[in-house]
C-alpha positions in Angstrom: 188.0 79.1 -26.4 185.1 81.3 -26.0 184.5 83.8 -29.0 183.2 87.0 -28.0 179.9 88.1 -30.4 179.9 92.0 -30.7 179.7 93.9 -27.7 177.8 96.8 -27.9 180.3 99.6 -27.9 179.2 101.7 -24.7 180.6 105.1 -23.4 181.0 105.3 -20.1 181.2 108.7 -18.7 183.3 108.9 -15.2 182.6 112.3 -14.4 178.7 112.0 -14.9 178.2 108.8 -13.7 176.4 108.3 -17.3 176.6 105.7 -20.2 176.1 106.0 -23.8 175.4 103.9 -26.4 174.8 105.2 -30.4 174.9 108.9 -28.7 171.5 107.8 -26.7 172.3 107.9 -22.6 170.8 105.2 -20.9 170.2 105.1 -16.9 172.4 102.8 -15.0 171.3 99.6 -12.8 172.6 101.8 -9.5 171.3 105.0 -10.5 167.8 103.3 -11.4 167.9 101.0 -7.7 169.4 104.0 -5.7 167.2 106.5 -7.1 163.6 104.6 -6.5 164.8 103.3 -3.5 165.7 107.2 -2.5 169.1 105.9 -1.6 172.0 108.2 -0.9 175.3 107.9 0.6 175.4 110.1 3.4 179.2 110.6 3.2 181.3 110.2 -0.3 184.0 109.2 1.2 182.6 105.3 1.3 181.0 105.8 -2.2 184.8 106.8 -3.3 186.6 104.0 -1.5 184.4 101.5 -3.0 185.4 102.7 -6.1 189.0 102.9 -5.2 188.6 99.2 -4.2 187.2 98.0 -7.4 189.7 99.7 -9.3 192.6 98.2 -7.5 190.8 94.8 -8.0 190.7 95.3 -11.5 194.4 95.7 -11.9 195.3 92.4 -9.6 193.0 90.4 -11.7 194.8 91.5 -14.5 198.5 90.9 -12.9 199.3 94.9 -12.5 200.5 96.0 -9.3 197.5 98.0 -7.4 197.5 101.6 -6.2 196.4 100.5 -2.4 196.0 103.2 0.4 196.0 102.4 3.3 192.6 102.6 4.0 191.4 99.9 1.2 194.5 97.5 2.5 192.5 95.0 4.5 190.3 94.9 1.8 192.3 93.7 -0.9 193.9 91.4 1.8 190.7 90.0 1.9 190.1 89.7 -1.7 193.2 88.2 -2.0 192.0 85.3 -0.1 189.7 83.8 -2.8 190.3 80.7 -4.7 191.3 82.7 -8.1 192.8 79.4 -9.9 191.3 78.4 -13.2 189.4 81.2 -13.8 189.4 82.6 -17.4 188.6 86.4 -17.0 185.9 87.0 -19.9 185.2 90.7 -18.6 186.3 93.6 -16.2 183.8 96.4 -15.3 183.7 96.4 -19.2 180.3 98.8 -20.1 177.0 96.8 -21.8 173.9 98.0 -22.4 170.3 96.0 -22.3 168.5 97.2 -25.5 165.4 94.8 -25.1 164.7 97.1 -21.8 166.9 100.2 -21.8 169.4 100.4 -19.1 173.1 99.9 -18.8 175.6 98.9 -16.5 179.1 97.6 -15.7 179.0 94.2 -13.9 182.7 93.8 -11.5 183.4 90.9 -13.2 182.4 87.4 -15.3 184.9 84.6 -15.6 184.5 81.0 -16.1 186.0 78.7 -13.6 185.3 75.4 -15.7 181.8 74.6 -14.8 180.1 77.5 -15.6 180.1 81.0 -15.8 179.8 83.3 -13.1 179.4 86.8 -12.9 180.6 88.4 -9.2 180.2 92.0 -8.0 182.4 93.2 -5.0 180.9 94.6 -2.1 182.6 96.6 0.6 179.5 97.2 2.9 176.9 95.0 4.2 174.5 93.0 2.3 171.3 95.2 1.1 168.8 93.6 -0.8 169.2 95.6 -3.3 172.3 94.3 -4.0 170.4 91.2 -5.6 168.6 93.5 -7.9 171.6 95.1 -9.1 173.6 91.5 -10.0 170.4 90.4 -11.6 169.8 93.1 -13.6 173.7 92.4 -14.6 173.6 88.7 -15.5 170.7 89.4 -17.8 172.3 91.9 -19.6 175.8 90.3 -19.5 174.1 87.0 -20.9 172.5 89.2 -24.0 175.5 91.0 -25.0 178.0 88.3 -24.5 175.5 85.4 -25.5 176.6 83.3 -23.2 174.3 81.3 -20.2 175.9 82.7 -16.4 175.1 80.0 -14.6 175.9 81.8 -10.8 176.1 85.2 -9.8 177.4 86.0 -6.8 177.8 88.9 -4.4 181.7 89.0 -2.8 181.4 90.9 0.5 184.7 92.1 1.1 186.0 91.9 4.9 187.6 95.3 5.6 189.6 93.2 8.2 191.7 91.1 5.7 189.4 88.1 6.6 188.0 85.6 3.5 185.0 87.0 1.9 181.4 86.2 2.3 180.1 84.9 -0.8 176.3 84.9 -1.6 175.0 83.1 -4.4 172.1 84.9 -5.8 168.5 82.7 -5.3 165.1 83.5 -6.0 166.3 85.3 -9.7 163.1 86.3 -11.5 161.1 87.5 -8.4 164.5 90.2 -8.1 164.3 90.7 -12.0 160.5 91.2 -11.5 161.8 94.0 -9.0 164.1 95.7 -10.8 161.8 95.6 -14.2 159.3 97.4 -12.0 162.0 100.1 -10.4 162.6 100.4 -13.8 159.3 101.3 -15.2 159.2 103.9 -11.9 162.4 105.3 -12.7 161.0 105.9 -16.6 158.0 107.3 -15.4 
């Protein structure tokens, strides 16, 4: 069985959208991409369902019963549709932080399915190239503070028809670290 080092014990901060570690906030992956790439959504309501999606994924993959409006249904229809078999869950949105660079984050989740580990984020939009940045800038951090190797990451993208997902398997790794090392730097600046 896989014996968990210590985690960092990060503060996550609903209402501010803000993490803490050892009373020092740190800037999250998404608030670092979103803010250099001037990204905003232009109506909360799709910022909110997401979050009401990922939260109701959360409690399936730990065998509660999701709270499922309507209007996230087809959604979890479709997330339902993944092979889940064999996976052993080693984190859920759980808070890390990367001390070597300064930036935190809460990747959807990391299993391992008996090959390897793999660390997936759930989308319910369309792909966005930033959405590369982000799970990079997640595996590296989940890989220091669980000291484990993640040996796929993977974008879900979550049919809001109740149709299988889209998986993408992140390629082309450190030229999307390289990017979000240098969003970084602008964000810091």
């Amino acid at each position: 069985s896989l014996s968990m080092p210590n985690i960092p014990e990060v503060k996550f901060d609903s209402e501010t959208h803000t993490y803490k570690y050892k009373d020092i906030t740190y800037p999250s992956v998404t608030q670092i991409i979103n803010e250099v790439m001037a990204y905003q959504y232009s109506d909360m309501y799709y910022a909110n369902r997401g979050t009401r999606i990922h939260e109701a994924i959360g409690d399936i993959i730990q065998g509660e019963i999701p709270l499922a409006e309507d209007d996230i249904t087809e959604f979890i229809a479709s997330f339902n549709k993944l092979d889940r078999a064999n996976h052993k869950i080693i984190a859920i949105e759980t808070p890390l932080v990367n001390l070597e660079y300064g930036y935190c984050g809460a990747p959807d989740c990391i299993f391992n399915d008996t090959r390897v580990n793999v660390l997936r984020d759930w989308k319910s939009g369309g792909y966005k190239e930033s959405h590369c940045i982000q799970i990079v800038a997640y595996k590296k951090m989940a890989e220091m503070c669980y000291n484990i190797s993640i040996g796929e990451s993977e974008l879900v993208y979550l049919s809001n028809r109740g149709y299988k997902p889209k998986i993408e398997r992140l390629t082309e790794e450190e030229k999307y670290f390289k990017l979000f090392l240098e969003m970084l730097d602008i964000y810091n600046f």
